[in-house]
MARVOLUM-921994 format. One record per atom (N, C-alpha, C): residue number from 0; residue in one letter; z, y, x. Coordinates in Angstrom, 1 decimal. Example, Ala and Ser with C-alpha at 12.3 -4.5 7.8 and 13.67 -1.06 7.14 Angstrom:
2
NODE, pos, code, zz, yy, xx
NODE, 0, A, 7.8, -5.7, 13.2;
NODE, 0, A, 7.8, -4.5, 12.3;
NODE, 0, A, 7.8, -3.3, 13.2;
NODE, 1, S, 7.1, -2.2, 12.8;
NODE, 1, S, 7.1, -1.1, 13.7;
NODE, 1, S, 7.9, 0.0, 12.9;
% end
This chain:
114
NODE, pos, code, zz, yy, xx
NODE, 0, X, 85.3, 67.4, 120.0;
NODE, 0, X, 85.1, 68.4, 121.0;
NODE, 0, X, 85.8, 69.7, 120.5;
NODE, 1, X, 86.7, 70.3, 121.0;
NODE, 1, X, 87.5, 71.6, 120.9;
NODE, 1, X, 86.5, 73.2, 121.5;
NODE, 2, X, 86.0, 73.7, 120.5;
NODE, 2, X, 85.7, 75.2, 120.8;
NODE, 2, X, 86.4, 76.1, 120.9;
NODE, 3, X, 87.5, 75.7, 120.0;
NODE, 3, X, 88.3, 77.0, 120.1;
NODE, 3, X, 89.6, 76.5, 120.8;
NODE, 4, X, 90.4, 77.2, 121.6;
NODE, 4, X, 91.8, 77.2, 122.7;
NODE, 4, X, 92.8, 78.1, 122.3;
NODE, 5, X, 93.8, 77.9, 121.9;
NODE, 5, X, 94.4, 79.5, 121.8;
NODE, 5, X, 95.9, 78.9, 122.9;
NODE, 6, X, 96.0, 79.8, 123.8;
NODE, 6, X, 97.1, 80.1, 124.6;
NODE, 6, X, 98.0, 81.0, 124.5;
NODE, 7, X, 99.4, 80.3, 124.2;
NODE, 7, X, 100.5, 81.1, 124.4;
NODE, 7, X, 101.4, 81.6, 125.2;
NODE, 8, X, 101.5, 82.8, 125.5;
NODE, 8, X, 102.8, 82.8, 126.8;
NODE, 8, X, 103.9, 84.0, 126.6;
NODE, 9, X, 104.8, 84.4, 127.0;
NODE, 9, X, 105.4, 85.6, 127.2;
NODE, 9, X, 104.9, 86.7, 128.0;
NODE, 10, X, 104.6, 87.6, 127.3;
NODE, 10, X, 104.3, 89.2, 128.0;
NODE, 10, X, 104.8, 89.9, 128.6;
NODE, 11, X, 104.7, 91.0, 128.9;
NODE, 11, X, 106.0, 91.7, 129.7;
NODE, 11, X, 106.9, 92.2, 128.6;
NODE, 12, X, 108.3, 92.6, 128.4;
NODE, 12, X, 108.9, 93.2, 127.5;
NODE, 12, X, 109.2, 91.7, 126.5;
NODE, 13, X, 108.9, 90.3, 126.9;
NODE, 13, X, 109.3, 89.1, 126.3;
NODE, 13, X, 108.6, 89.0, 125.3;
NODE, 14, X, 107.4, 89.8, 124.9;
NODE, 14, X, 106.3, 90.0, 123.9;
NODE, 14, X, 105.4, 88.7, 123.6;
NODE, 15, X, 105.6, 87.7, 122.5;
NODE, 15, X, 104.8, 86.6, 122.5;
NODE, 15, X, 103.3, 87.2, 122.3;
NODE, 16, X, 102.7, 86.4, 123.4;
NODE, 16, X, 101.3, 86.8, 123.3;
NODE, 16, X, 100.6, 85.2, 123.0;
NODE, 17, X, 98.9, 86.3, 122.6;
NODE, 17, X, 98.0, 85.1, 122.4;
NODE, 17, X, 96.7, 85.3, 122.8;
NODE, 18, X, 96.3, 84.4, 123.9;
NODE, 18, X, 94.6, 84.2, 124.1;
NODE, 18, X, 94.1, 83.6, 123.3;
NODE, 19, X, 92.5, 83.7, 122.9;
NODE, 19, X, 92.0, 82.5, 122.0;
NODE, 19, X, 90.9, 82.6, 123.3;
NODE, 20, X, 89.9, 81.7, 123.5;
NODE, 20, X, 88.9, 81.4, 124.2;
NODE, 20, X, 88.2, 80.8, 123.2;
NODE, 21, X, 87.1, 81.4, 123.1;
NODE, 21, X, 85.7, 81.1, 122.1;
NODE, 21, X, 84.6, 80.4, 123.3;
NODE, 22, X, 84.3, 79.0, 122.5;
NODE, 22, X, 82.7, 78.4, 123.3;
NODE, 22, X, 81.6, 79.4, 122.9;
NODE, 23, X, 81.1, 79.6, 124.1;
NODE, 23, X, 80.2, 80.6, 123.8;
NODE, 23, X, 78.9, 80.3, 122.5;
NODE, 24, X, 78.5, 79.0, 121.9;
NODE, 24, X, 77.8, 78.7, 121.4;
NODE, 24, X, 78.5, 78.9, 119.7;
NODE, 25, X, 79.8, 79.2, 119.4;
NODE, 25, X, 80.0, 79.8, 118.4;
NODE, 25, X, 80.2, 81.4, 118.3;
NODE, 26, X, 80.8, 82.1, 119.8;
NODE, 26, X, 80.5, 83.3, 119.8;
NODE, 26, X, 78.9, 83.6, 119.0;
NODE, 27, X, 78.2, 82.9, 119.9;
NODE, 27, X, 76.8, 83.5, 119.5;
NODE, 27, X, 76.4, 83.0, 118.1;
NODE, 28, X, 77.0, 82.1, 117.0;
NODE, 28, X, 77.1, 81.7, 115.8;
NODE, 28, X, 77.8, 83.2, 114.8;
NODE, 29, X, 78.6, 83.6, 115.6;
NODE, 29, X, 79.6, 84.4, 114.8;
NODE, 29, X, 78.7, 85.5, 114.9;
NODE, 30, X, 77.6, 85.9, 116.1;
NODE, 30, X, 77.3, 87.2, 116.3;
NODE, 30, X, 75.8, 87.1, 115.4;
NODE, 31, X, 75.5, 86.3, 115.2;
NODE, 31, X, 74.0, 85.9, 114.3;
NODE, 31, X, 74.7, 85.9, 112.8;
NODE, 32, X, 75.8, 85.9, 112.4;
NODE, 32, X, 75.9, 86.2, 111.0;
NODE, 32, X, 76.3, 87.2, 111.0;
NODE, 33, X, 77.2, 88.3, 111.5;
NODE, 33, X, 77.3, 89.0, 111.5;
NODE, 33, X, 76.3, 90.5, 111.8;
NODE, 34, X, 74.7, 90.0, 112.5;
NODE, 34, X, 73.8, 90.4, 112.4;
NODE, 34, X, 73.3, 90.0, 110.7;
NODE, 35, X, 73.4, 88.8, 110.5;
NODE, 35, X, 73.1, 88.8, 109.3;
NODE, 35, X, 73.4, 89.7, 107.9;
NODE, 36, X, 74.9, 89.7, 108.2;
NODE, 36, X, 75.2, 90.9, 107.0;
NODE, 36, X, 74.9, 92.1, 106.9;
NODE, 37, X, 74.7, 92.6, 108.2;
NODE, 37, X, 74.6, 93.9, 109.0;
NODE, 37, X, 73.4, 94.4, 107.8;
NODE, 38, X, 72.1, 93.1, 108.1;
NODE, 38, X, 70.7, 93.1, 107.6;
NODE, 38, X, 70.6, 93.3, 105.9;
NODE, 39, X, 71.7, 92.8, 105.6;
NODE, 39, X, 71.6, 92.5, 104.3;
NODE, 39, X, 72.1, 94.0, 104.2;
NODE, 40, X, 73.2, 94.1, 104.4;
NODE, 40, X, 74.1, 95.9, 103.5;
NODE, 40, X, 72.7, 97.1, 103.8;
NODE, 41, X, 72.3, 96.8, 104.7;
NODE, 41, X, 70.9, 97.8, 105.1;
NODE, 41, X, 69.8, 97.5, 104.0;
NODE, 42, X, 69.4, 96.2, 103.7;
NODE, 42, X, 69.1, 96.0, 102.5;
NODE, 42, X, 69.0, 96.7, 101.7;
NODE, 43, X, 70.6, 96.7, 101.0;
NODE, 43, X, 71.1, 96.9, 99.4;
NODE, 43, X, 71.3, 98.3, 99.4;
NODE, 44, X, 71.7, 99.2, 100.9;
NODE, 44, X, 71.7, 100.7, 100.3;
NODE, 44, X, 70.6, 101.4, 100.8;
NODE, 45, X, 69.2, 100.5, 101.3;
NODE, 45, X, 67.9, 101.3, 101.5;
NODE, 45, X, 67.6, 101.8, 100.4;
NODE, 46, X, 67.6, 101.4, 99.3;
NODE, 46, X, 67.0, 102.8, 98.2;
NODE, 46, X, 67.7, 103.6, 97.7;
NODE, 47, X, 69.0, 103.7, 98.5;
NODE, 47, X, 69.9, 104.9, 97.8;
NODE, 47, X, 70.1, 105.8, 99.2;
NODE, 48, X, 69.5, 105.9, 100.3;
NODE, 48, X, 69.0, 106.4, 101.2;
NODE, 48, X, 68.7, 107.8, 101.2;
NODE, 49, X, 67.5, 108.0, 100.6;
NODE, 49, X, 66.8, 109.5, 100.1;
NODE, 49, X, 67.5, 109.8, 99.5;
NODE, 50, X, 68.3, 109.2, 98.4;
NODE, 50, X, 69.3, 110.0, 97.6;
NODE, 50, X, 70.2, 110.5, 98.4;
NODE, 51, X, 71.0, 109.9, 99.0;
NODE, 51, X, 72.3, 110.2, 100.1;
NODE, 51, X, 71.4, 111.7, 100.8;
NODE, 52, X, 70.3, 111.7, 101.5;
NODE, 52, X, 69.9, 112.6, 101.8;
NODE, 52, X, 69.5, 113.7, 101.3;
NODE, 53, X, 69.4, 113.5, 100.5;
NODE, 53, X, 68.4, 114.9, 99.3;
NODE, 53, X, 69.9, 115.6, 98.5;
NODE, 54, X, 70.8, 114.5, 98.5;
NODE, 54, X, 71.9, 115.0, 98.0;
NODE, 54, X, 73.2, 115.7, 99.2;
NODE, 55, X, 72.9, 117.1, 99.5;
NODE, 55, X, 73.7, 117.2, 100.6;
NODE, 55, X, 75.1, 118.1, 99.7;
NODE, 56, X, 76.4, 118.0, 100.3;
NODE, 56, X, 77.5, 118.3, 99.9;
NODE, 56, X, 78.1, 119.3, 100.9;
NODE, 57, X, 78.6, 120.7, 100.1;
NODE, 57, X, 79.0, 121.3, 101.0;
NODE, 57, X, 81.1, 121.6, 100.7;
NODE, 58, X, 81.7, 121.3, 102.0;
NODE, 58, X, 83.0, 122.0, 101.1;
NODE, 58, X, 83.4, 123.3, 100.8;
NODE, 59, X, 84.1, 123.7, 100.6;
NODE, 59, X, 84.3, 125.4, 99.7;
NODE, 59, X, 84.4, 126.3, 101.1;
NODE, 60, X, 85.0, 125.7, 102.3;
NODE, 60, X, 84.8, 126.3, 103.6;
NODE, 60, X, 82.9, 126.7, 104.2;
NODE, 61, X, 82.2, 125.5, 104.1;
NODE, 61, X, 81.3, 125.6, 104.1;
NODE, 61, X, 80.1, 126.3, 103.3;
NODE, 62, X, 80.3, 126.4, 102.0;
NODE, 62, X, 79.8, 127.2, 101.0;
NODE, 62, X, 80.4, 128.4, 101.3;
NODE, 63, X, 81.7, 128.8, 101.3;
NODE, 63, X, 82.0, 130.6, 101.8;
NODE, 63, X, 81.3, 130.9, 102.8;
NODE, 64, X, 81.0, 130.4, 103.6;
NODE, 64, X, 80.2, 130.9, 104.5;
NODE, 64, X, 78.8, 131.3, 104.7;
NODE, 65, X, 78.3, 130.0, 104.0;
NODE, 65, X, 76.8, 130.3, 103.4;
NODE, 65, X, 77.0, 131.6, 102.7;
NODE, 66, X, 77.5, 131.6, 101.7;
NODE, 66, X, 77.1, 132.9, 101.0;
NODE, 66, X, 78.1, 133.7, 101.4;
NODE, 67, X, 78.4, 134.1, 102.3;
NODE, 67, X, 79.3, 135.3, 102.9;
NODE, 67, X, 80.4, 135.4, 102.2;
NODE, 68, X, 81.2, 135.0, 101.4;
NODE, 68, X, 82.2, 135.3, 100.3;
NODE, 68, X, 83.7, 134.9, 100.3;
NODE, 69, X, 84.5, 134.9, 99.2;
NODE, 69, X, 85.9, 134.7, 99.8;
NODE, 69, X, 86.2, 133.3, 99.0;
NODE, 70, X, 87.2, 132.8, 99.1;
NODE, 70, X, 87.6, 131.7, 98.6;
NODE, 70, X, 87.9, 131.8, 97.3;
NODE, 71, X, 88.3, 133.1, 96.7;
NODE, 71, X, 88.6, 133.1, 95.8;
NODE, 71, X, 87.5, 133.7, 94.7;
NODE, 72, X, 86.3, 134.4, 95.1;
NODE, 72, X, 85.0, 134.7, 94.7;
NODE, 72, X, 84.8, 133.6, 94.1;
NODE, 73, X, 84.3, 132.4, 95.2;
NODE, 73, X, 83.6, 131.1, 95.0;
NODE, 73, X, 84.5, 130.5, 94.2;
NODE, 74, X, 85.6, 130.4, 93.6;
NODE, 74, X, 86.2, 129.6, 92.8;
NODE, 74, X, 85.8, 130.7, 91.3;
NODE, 75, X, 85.9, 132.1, 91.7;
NODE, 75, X, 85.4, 132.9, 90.1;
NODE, 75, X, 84.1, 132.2, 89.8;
NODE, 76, X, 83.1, 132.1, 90.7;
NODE, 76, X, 81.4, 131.6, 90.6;
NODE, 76, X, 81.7, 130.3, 90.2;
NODE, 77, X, 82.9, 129.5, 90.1;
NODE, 77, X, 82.8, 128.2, 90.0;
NODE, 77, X, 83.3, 128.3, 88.4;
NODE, 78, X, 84.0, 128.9, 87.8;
NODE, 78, X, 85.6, 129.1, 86.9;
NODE, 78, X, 84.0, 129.7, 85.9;
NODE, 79, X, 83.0, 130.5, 86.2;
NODE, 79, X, 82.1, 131.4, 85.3;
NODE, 79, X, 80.8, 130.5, 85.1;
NODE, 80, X, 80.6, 129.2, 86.1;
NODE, 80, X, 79.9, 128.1, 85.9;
NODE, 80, X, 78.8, 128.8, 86.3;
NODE, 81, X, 78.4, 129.8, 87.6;
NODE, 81, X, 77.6, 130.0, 88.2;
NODE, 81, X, 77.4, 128.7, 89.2;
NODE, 82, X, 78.2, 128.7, 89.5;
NODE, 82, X, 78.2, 128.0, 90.3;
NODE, 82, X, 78.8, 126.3, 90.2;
NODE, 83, X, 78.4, 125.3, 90.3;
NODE, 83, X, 78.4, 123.8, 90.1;
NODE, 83, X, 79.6, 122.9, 90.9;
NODE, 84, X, 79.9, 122.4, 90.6;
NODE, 84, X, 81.3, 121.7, 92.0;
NODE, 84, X, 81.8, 120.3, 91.2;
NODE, 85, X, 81.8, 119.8, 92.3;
NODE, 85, X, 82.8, 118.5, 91.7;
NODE, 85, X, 84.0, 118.2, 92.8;
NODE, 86, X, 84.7, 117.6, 92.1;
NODE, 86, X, 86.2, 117.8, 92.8;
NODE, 86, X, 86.5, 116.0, 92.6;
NODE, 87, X, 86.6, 115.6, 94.6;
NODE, 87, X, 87.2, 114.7, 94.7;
NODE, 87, X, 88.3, 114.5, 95.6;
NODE, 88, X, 89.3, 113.8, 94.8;
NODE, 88, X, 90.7, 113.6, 95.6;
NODE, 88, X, 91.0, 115.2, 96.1;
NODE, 89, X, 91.3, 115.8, 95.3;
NODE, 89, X, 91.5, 117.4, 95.1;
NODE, 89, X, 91.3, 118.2, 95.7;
NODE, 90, X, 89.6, 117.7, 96.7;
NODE, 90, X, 88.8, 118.8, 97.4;
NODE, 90, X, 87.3, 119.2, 96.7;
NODE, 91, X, 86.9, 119.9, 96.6;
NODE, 91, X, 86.0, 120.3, 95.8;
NODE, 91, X, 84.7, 120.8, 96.9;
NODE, 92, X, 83.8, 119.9, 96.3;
NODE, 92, X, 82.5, 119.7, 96.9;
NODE, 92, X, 81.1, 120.8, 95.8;
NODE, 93, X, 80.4, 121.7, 96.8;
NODE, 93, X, 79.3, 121.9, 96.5;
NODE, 93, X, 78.2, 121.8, 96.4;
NODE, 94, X, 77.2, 121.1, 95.8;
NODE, 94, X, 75.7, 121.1, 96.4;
NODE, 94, X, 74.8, 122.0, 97.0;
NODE, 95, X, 74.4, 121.5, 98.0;
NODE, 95, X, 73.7, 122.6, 98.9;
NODE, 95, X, 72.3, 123.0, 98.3;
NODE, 96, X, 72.0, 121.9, 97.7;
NODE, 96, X, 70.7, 122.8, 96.8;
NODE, 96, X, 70.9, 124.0, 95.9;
NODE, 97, X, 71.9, 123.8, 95.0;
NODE, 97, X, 72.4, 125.1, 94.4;
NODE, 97, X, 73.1, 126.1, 94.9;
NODE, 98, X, 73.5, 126.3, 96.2;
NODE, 98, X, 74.3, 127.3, 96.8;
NODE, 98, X, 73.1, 128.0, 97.5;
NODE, 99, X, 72.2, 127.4, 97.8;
NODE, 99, X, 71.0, 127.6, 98.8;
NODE, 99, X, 70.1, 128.6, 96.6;
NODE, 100, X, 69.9, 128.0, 96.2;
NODE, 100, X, 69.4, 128.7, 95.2;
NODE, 100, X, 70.0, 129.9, 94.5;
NODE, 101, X, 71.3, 130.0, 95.2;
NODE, 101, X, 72.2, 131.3, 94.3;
NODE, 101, X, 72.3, 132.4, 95.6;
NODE, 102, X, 71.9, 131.7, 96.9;
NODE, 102, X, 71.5, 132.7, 98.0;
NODE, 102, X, 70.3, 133.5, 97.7;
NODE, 103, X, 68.9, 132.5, 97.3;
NODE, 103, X, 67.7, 132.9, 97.3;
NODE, 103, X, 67.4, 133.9, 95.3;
NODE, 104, X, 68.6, 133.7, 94.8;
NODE, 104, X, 68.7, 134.4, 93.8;
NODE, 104, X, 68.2, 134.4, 92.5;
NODE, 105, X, 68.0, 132.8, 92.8;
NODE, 105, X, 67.6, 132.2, 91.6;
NODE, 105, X, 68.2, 131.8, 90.4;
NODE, 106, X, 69.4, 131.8, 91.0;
NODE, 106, X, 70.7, 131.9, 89.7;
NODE, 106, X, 71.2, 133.4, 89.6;
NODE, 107, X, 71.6, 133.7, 88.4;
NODE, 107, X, 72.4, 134.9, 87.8;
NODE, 107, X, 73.6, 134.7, 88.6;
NODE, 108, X, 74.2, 135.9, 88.8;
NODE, 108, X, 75.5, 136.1, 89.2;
NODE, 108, X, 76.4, 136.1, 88.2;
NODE, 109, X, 75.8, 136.2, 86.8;
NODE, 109, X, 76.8, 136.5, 85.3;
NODE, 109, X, 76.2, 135.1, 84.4;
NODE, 110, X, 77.2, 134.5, 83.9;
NODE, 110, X, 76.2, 133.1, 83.4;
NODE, 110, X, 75.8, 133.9, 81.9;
NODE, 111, X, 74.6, 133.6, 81.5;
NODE, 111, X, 73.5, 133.9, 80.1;
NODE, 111, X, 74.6, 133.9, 79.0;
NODE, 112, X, 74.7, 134.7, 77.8;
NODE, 112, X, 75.4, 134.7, 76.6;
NODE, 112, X, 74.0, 134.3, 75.6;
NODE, 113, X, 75.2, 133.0, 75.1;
NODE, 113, X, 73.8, 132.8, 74.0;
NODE, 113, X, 73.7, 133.3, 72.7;
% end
């Protein structure tokens, strides 16, 4: 017994084309595993969840603005280690918990001499 059909013909522009025709009782095979994996990846990144959340990232556009400032301020606050950043693929990300703490003025604007 044949489930699968694939049909060939000429398209417009002499474009070889292809139908496939699926029995529906493997469509619905393919769509139950594919719910399957779905279940599983939801799985394996449910406990890194809160983290993804609790960890929010701002970019240096997004951070100037929070704190009212210029581009080149926020790179001095960055360069003086007031301020925190990590740099991927050569954009540079800020955490919004510490930009949110250097608003509320919980960090120094000068870093401590020890």
């Amino acid at each position: 017994m044949t489930y699968v059909n694939s049909f060939y013909f000429r398209g417009l522009n002499d474009a070889d084309m292809e139908i496939t025709v699926l029995d529906i009782q493997i469509l619905k095979a393919l769509h139950r595993e594919v719910k399957e994996v779905s279940n599983l990846i939801a799985e394996m990144t449910a406990p890194y969840k809160a983290l993804q959340q609790a960890t929010k990232w701002l970019d240096q556009q997004e951070a100037c603005q929070l704190l009212n400032i210029s581009k080149r301020t926020l790179q001095t606050y960055r360069a003086k280690g007031i301020l925190g950043a990590t740099q991927i693929n050569r954009k540079t990300y800020f955490r919004l918990s510490e930009v949110e703490l250097l608003m509320q003025g919980e960090r120094p604007l000068k870093k401590q001499k020890k």
